[in-house]
DONU-492385 format. One record per residue: residue number from 1; residue in one letter; x, y negated, z negated of N, C-alpha, C in turn. Coordinates in pm, 1 decimal. Last residue first. Example, Ala and Ser with C-alpha at 12.3 -4.5 7.8 and 13.67 -1.06 7.14 Angstrom:
2
@nunu 2; sepa S; nX 1285.0; nY 225.0; nZ -708.0; caX 1367.0; caY 106.0; caZ -714.0; cX 1290.0; cY -3.0; cZ -787.0
@nunu 1; sepa A; nX 1319.0; nY 569.0; nZ -780.0; caX 1230.0; caY 450.0; caZ -780.0; cX 1320.0; cY 330.0; cZ -780.0
END
This chain:
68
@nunu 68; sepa X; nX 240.1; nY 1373.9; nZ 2622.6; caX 220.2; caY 1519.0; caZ 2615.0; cX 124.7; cY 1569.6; cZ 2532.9
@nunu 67; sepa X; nX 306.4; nY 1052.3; nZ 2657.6; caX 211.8; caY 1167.5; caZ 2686.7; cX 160.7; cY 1310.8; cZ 2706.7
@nunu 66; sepa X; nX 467.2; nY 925.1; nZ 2478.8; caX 520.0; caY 992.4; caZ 2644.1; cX 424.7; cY 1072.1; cZ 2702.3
@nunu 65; sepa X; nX 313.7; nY 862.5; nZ 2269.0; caX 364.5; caY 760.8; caZ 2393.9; cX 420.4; cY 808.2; cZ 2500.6
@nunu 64; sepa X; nX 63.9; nY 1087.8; nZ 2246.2; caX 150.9; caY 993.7; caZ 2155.9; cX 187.7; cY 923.1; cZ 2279.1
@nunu 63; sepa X; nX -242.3; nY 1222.7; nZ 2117.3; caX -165.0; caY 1137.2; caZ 2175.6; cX -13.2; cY 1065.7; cZ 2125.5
@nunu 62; sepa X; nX -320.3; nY 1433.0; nZ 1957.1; caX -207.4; caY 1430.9; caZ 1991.5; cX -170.3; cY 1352.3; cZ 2070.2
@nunu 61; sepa X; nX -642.5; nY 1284.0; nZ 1903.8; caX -596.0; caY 1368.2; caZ 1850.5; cX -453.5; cY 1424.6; cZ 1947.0
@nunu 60; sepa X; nX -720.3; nY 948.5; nZ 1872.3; caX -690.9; caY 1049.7; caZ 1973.7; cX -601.0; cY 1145.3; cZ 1903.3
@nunu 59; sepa X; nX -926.0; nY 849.5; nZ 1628.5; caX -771.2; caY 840.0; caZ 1693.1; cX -825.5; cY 975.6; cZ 1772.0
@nunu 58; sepa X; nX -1178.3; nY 613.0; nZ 1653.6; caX -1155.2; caY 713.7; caZ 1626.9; cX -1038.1; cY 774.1; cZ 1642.9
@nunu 57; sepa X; nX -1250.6; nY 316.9; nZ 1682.1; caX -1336.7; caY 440.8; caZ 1591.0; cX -1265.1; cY 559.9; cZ 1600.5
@nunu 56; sepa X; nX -1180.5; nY 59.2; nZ 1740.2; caX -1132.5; caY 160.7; caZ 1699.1; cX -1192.4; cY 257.6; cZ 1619.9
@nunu 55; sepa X; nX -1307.4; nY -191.8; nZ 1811.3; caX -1295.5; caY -68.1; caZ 1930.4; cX -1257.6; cY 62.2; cZ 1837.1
@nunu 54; sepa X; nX -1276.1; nY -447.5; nZ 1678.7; caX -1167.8; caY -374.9; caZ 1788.6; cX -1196.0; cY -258.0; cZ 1827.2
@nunu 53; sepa X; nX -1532.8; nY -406.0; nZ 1553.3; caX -1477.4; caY -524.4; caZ 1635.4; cX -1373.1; cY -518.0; cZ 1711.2
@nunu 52; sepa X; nX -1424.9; nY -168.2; nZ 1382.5; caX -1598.6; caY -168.9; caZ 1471.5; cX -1524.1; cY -284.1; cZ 1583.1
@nunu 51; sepa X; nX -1260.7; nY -259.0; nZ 1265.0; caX -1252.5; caY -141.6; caZ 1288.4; cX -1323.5; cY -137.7; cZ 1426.1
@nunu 50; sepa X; nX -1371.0; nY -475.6; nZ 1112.8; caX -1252.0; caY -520.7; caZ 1142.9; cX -1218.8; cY -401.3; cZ 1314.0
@nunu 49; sepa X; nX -1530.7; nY -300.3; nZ 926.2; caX -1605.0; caY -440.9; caZ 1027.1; cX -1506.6; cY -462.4; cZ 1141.1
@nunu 48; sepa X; nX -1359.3; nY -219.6; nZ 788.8; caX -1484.0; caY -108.7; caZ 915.3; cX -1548.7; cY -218.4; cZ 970.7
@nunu 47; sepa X; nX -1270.9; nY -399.6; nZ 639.3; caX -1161.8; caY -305.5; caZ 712.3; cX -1268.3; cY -254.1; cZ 832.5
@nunu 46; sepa X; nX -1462.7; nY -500.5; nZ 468.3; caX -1384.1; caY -585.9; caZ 618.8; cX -1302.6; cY -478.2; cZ 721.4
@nunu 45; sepa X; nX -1567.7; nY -282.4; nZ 324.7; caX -1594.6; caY -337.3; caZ 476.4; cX -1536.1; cY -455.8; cZ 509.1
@nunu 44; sepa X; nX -1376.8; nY -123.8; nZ 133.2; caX -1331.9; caY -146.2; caZ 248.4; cX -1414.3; cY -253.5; cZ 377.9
@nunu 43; sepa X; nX -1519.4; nY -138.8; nZ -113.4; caX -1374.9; caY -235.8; caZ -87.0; cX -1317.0; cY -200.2; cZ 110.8
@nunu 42; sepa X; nX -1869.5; nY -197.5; nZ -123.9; caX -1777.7; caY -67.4; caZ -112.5; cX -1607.1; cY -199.4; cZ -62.7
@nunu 41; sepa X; nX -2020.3; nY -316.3; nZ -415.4; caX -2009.1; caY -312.6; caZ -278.4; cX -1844.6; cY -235.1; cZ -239.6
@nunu 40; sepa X; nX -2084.5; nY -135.4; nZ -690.5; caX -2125.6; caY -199.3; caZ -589.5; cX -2140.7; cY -228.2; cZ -418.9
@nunu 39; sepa X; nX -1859.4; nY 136.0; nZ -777.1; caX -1842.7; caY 15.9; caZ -700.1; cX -2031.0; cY -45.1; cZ -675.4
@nunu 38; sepa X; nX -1827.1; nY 426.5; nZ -814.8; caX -1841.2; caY 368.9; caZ -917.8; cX -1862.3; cY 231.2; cZ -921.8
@nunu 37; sepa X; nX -2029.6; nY 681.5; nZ -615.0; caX -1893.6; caY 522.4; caZ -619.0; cX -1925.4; cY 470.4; cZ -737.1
@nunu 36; sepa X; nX -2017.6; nY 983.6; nZ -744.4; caX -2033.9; caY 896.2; caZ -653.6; cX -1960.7; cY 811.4; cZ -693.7
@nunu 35; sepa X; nX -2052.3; nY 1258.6; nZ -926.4; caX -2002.5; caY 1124.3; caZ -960.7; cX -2073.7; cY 985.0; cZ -942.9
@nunu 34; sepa X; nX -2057.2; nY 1490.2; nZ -725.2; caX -2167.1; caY 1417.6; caZ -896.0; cX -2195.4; cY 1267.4; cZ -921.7
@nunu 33; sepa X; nX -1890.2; nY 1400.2; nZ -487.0; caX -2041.2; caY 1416.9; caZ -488.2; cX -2136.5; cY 1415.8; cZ -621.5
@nunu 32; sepa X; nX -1636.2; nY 1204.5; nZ -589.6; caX -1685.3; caY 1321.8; caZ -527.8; cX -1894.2; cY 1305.0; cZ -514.9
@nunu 31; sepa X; nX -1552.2; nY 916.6; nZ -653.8; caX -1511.1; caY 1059.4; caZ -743.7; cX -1601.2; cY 1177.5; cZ -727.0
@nunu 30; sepa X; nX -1444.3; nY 635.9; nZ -527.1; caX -1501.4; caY 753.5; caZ -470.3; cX -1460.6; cY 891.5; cZ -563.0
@nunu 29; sepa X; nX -1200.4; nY 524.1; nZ -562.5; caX -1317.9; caY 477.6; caZ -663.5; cX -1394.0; cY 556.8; cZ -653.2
@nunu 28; sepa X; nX -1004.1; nY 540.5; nZ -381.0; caX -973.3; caY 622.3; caZ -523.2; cX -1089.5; cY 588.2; cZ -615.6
@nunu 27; sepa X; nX -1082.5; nY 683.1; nZ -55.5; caX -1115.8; caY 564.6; caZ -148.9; cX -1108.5; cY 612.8; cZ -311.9
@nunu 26; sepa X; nX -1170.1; nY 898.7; nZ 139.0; caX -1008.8; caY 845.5; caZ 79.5; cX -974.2; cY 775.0; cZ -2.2
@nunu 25; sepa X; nX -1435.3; nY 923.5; nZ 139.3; caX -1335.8; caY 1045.9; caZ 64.2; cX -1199.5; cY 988.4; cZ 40.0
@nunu 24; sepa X; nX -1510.5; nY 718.7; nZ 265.8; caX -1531.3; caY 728.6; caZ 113.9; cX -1434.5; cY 839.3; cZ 75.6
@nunu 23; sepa X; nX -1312.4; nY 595.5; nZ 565.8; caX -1380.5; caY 696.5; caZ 458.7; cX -1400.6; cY 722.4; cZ 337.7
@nunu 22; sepa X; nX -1111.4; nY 469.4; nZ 655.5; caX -1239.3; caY 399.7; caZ 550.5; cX -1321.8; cY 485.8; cZ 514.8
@nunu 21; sepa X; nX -1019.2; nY 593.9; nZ 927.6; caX -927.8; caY 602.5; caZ 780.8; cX -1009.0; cY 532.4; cZ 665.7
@nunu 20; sepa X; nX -1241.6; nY 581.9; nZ 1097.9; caX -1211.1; caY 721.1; caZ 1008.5; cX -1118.7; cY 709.8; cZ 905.4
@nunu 19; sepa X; nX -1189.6; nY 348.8; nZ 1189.2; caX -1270.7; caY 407.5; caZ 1136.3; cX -1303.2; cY 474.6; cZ 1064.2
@nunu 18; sepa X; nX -883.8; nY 272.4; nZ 1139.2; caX -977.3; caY 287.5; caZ 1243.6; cX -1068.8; cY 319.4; cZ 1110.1
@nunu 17; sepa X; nX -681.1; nY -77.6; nZ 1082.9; caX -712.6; caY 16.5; caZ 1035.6; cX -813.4; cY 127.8; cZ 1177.3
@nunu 16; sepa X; nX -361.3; nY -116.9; nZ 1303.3; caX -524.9; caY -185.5; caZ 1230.5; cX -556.7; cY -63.0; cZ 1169.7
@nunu 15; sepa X; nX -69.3; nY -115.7; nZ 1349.6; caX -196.3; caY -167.8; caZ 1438.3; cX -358.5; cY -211.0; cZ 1411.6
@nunu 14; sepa X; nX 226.7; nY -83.3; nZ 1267.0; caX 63.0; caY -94.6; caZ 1246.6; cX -15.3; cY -173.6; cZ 1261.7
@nunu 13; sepa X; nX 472.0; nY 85.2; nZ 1484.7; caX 421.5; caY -86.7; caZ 1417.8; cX 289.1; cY -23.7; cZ 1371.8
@nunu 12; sepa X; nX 715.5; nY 303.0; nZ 1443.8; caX 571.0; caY 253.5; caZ 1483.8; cX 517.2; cY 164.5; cZ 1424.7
@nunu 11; sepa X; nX 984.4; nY 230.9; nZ 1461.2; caX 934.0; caY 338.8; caZ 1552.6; cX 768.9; cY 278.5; cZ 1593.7
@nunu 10; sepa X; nX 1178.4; nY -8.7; nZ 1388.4; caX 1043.3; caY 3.9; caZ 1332.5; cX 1024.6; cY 95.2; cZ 1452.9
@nunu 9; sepa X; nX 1545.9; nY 45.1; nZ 1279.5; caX 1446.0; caY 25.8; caZ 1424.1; cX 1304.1; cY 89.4; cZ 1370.3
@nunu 8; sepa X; nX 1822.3; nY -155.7; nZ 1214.3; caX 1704.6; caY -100.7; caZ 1177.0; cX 1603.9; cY -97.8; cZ 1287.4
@nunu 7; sepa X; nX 2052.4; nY -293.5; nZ 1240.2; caX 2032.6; caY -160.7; caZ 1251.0; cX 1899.7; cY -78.2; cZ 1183.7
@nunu 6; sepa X; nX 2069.0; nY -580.9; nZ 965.3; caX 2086.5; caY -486.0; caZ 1111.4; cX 2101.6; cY -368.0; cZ 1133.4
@nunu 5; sepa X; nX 1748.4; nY -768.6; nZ 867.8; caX 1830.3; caY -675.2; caZ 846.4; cX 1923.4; cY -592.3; cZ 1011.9
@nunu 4; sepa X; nX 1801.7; nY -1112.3; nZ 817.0; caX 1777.6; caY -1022.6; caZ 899.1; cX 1843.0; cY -860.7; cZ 894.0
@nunu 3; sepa X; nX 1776.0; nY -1232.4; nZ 474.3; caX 1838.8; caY -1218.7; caZ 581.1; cX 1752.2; cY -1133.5; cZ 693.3
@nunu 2; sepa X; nX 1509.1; nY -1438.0; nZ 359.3; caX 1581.8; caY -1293.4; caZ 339.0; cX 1645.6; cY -1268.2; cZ 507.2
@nunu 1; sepa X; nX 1417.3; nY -1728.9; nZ 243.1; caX 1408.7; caY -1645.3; caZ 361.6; cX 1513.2; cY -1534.8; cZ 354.1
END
């Protein structure tokens, strides 16, 4: 078990994947439109299953926590 570190502060925890971050375009197996997937079955659907099942499809574009 590794000590506790002190003076360290996590700003933003991670929360899950969304939707939009499982995009074929982000996926390093994905080699454009000639190409295509070089895969079978694609490595993310648990992630877009995961995605779908919590709600998260899409981020709010400048939300943050104090609300501006």
């Amino acid at each position: 078990m590794k000590p506790k570190k002190e003076n360290v502060k996590i700003v933003q925890k991670f929360r899950g994947h969304y939707l939009e971050d499982c995009d074929c375009q982000y996926c390093k197996y994905h080699q454009g439109r000639k190409r295509g997937c070089k895969l079978d079955k694609c490595r993310c659907d648990k992630e877009k299953l995961d995605a779908i099942a919590k709600g998260r499809t899409s981020r709010k574009q400048g939300a943050t926590k104090w609300g501006s």
